[in-house]
Every structure is written in structure tokens, then in C-alpha cells.
N, C-alpha and C positions, 0 to 999 in steps of 0.2 A: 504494500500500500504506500499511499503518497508519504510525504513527509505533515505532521500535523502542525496546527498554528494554532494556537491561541490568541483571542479577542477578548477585549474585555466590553461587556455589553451591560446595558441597564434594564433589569428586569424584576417585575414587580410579580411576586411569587406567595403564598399562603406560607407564614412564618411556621408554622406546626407542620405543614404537608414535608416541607424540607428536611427540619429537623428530624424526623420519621423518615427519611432520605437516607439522613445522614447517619443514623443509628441501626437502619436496615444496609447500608451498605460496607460498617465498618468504617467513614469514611473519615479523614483528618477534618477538612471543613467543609461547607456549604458547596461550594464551588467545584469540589470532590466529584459529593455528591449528584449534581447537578450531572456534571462531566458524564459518570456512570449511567446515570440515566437514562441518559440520551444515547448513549452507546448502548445499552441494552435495547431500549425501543426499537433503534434501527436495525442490530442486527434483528429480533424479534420480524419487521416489518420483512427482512430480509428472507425468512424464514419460511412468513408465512406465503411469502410470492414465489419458492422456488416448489413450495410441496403443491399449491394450486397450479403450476407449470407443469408438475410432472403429472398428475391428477385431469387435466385437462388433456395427454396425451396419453392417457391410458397406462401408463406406468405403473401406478401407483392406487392401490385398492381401497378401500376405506371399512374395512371389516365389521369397525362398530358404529357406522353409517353419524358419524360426528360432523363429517365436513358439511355443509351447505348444497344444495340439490348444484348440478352442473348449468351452468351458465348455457345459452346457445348463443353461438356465432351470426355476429350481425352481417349480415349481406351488403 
């Protein structure tokens, strides 16, 4: 992967939701947290678009009928 950069950004956040961040992730401070977060979500978002990929090419079975009905292809 690329090389990362950090920005510092202003962001207005639920003081309790954080700290519950930062206590769920182990994390030194706020901005840790944050960090993890969002790297979790995306890979999660990553996740979930590669198994509906292979699920939409038949690859991929769903045994305990979890996933969402199949999509049809727009014309």
C-alpha cells in the first residue's frame, strides 16, 4: 500500500461515543482511536464488496441463506 499521511482535521464527535473508542480499542488517545476506526470500517466495507462479488458470480454459496436475496442486472 501507499505511503500514509496524516491530516489534522476538525471534527465534532459525541464525547462518550469516543471514549468507548478508545477503551474498546486499547487505544493511547482519541485520535488513536479514531484512526482504528476508520481503518476497521473500510476494511469491513472492503469485505463486504468482495464476498457480494464472488456471490454474485456464483462462487460463493450462502448455506445459512444470511446474505440478502440477489440483486438482478440492470439492462
Amino acid at each position: 500500500m501507499g505511503e500514509s499521511v496524516l491530516e489534522r482535521m476538525n471534527l465534532i464527535l459525541e464525547r462518550k461515543k469516543v471514549r468507548d473508542l478508545k477503551r474498546a480499542y486499547g487505544s493511547r488517545n482519541n485520535s488513536e482511536a479514531v484512526r482504528t476506526a476508520v481503518d476497521e470500517g473500510l476494511a469491513i466495507r472492503g469485505i463486504q464488496t468482495a464476498l457480494r462479488r464472488l456471490r454474485e458470480r456464483g462462487t460463493l454459496e450462502d448455506v445459512f441463506n444470511r446474505a440478502p436475496a440477489r440483486r438482478t442486472k440492470r439492462k
